[in-house]
Every structure is written in structure tokens, then in C-alpha cells.
N, C-alpha and C positions, 0 to 999 in steps of 0.2 A: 504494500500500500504506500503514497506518498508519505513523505515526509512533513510533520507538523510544521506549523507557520505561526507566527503573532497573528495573523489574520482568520485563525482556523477558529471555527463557531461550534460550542457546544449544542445542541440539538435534541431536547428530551421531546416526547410525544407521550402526552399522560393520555391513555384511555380506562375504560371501565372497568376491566381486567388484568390489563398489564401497562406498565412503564417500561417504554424502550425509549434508549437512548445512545449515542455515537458524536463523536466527534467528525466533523466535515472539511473541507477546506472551501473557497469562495466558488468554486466550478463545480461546486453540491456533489465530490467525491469523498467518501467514508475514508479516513484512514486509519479509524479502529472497528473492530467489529461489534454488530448491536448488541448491545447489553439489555439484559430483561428483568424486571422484577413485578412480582405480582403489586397488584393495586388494591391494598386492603381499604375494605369498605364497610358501613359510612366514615369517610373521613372531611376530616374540617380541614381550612384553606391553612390555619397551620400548622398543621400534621403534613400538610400535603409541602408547605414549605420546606419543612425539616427533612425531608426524602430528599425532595430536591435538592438542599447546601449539601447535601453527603456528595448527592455527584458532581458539584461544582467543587467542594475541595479537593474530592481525587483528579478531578481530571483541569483544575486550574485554569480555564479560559478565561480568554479576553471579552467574547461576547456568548451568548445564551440566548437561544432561541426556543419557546417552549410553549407547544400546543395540549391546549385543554379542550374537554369535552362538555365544554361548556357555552353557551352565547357570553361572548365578549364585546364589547366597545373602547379601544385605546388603552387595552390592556387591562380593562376593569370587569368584572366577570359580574354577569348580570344575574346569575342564578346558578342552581348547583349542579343542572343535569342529573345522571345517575349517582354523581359522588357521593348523595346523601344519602343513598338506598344501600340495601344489603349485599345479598352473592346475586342477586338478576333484579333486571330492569323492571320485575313484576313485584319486587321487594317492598317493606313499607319505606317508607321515606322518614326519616331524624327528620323533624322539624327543625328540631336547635340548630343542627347541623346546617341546614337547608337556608336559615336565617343568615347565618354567619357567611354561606357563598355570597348572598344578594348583595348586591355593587362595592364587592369587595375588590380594593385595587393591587390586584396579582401582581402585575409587573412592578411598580413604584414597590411593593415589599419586597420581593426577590433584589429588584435593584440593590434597596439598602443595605440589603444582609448580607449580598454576597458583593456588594462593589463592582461587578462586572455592569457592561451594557446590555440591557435585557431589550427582548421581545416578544413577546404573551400576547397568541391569536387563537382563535377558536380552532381545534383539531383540521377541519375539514378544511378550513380556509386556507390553514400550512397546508395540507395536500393539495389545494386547489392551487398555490402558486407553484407547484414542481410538474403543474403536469399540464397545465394552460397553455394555447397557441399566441393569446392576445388576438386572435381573429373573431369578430361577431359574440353574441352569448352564450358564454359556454359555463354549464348548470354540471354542477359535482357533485354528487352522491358520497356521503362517509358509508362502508357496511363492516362494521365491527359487532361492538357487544349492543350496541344501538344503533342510530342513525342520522346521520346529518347530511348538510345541504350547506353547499356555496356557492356563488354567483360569480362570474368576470366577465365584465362585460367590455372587449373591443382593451385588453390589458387590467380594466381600471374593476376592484376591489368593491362589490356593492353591499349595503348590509341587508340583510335577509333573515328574516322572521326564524329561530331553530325548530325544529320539525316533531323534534322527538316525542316529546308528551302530548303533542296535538291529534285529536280522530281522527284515524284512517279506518276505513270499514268500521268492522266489529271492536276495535281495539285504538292502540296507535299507531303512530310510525314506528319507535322502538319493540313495541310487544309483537308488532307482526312482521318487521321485517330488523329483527335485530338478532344474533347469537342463539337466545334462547328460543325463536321461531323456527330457525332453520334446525336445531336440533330436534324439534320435536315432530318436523313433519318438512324434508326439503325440498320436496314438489310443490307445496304448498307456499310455502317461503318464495322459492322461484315465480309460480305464481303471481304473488303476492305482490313480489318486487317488479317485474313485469308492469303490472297495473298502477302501480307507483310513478317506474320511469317515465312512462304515455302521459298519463296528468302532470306529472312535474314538467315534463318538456313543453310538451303545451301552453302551460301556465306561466313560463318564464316566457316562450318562444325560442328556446333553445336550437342554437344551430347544430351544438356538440355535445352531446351527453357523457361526462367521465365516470366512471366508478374506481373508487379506492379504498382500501383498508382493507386489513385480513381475509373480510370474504369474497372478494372481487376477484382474489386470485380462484376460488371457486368456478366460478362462471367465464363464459366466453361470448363474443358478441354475437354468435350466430345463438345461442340464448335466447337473444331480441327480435324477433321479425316484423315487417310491417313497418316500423316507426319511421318516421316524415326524415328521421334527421342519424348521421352514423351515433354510434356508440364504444366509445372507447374504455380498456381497461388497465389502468396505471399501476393496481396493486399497492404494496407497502412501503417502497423507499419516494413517493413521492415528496411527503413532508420533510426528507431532507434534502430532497431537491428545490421543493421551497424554502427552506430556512437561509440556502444558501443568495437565493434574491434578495430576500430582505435584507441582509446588509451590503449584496454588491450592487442595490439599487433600491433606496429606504422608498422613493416614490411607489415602488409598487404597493407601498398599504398607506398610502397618504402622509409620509413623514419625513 
């Protein structure tokens, strides 16, 4: 693998299940390999801290880039997602827990604690910058332990309603087309997701539909038939392929 740089960006990607994380350099290549650790849950924003300084004192960078599963604005997490729920997305929810995510300012804490320069976006949105053409509106699906959704429209970063706990059919978006869906029935899931991608695309006007995160390597674009618009599949290393934009071009998320 290359060789480290003062320029090389730490890269943690917190989702529901697990914490992976790698060091990158500016051209979004890994020069260590992904480190995993489970995501114990409910946890509070500073527990979820305290995980974090661990991997920035071992691994010492200059900058920090770190996708949550959560809705964000400018680094400030508007809610808790799944964080606050137990072992599945069908879990109760901590309230307490739940309270403490609500416009809690992620980044501006990490900053302080650990002195490096941070950057704290919503999960899907890091994936959506590694995997974007900047052509027309191109609509990203997260499919992990739940479900999210990001927008770039023609390069430029939109914000977008999260998905997760909103009705979808019988259920939500997370319950039926998250981890513990497809485990329990993956025809159905496929299905599921199918009928999702068509109304989401529609509803943005998507020219390109992405799918990323764990379960996307599951599926293939012929999967998809009929749809107005192609469908592409980027899989897992997206989000450091975005982490690595955001500092070799802060305009990509308005900064």
C-alpha cells in the first residue's frame, strides 16, 4: 500500500452494526486495511465519542472524516437514527439516549477532543461523494443495517429528508428494507427494494440511481428491470472514496 502522508485523512464510517474505519490518502486510496469493530447499542453521542478518540490516538491524523447514520446539518446530528435502539432497527428506542442525539454538535466535539480537523456527514452522503459522476441527479440509496438516501444534484450536495423511520408499505424504510428484512425473507426484501428504487427515482427525477453499503454488494443491476433511468452498484469503499473529496475539495459539501 502507499506510503503515509501529513495529508492522509483518517476515515471512520459509524453504522448500526459495525464501525469500520482506515486511513486514506487524498486520491481516496487505503493505505491500511479496514479495521472493524462492532457498534454496541443504544449508545449516546459520548460513548460514541470515546470509541472514536481511541482510533484517532492510534492512528494520529491530521484530518478525520466520519460518517454517521444519522441526519446531519454542518456537522450537527439532528436525531439519533438507530443509535438509540437495541440489537435491530425493530428494537425499542432509549429515549434518554434519543434526546441527547437531537442537535447534538458531532463534529465541533470531536474537533475539540481530539484537535485534529474534522468532518461529520451523514453515512450515505460520504458514500454519495465517492461514487457521484457530478452529471444530472443522481439519488443514493445506503443498504446496510437500515436505510438511507442522498441527493447530488449536477456535483452540488442537497439536503434530503432521512428515510429511515418514515412508512413505507406495511412498515418503514428501515424495517423492510434494512439487515433484519432481508434476513428474514430475501425475495421479499429484493422485492421490497425494487418498489422503493421506482418511487424514489421518480420522486427525485433521478437520472442515476446508486446503491451502497454492505448489501448492495448482494445484488446486481440486472436485479432492476424496466426502470426509466440505469442503476448502478458502488458497494462498500465508497465512503472513502468520499472522505477523500472532502478535503481535496471542501466545496463539495459547501465549505
Amino acid at each position: 500500500m502507499p506510503a503515509s502522508t501529513p495529508q492522509d485523512v483518517l476515515v471512520i464510517d459509524v453504522g448500526a452494526t459495525s464501525i469500520k474505519s482506515s486511513v486514506i490518502n487524498l486520491a481516496g486510496e487505503r493505505i491500511q486495511p479496514i479495521r472493524k469493530r462492532k457498534t454496541l447499542r443504544p449508545i449516546s453521542p459520548a460513548q460514541l465519542l470515546a470509541v472514536l478518540m481511541e482510533r484517532v490516538a492510534l492512528d494520529n491524523p491530521e484530518h478525520v472524516v466520519v460518517g454517521l447514520p444519522v441526519e446531519c446539518r454542518n456537522g450537527v446530528a439532528l436525531d439519533s437514527g438507530n443509535l438509540a435502539r437495541g440489537g435491530s432497527v425493530n428494537s425499542d428506542r432509549d429515549e434518554a439516549i434519543g434526546r441527547e442525539w437531537r442537535q447534538f454538535p458531532f463534529e465541533q466535539e470531536l474537533r475539540s477532543l481530539s484537535g485534529r480537523e474534522v468532518v461529520v456527514l451523514n453515512d450515505a452522503t460520504l458514500a454519495a461523494l465517492g461514487c457521484v459522476t457530478g452529471r444530472g441527479n443522481e439519488l443514493v440509496l445506503a443498504l446496510g443495517t437500515g436505510f438511507g438516501v442522498a441527493l447530488v444534484a449536477n456535483g452540488v450536495l442537497k439536503d434530503v429528508e432521512d428515510r429511515g423511520n418514515r412508512p413505507f408499505k406495511e412498515g418503514t424504510y428501515d424495517s423492510l428494507l434494512g439487515e433484519g428484512a432481508r434476513r428474514r425473507d430475501e425475495d421479499l426484501w429484493r422485492d421490497n427494494l425494487g418498489e422503493a428504487v421506482s418511487q424514489m427515482g421518480a420522486e427525485y427525477n433521478a437520472s442515476v440511481v446508486w446503491l451502497v453499503g454492505g448489501n448492495a454488494k448482494r445484488l446486481k443491476p440486472t436485479d432492476f428491470e424496466g426502470l426509466p433511468f440505469p442503476l448502478h452498484i458502488a458497494g462498500n469503499d465508497a465512503p472513502f472514496q468520499g472522505a477523500a473529496k472532502v478535503f481535496a475539495n471542501p466545496k463539495v459539501i459547501g465549505r
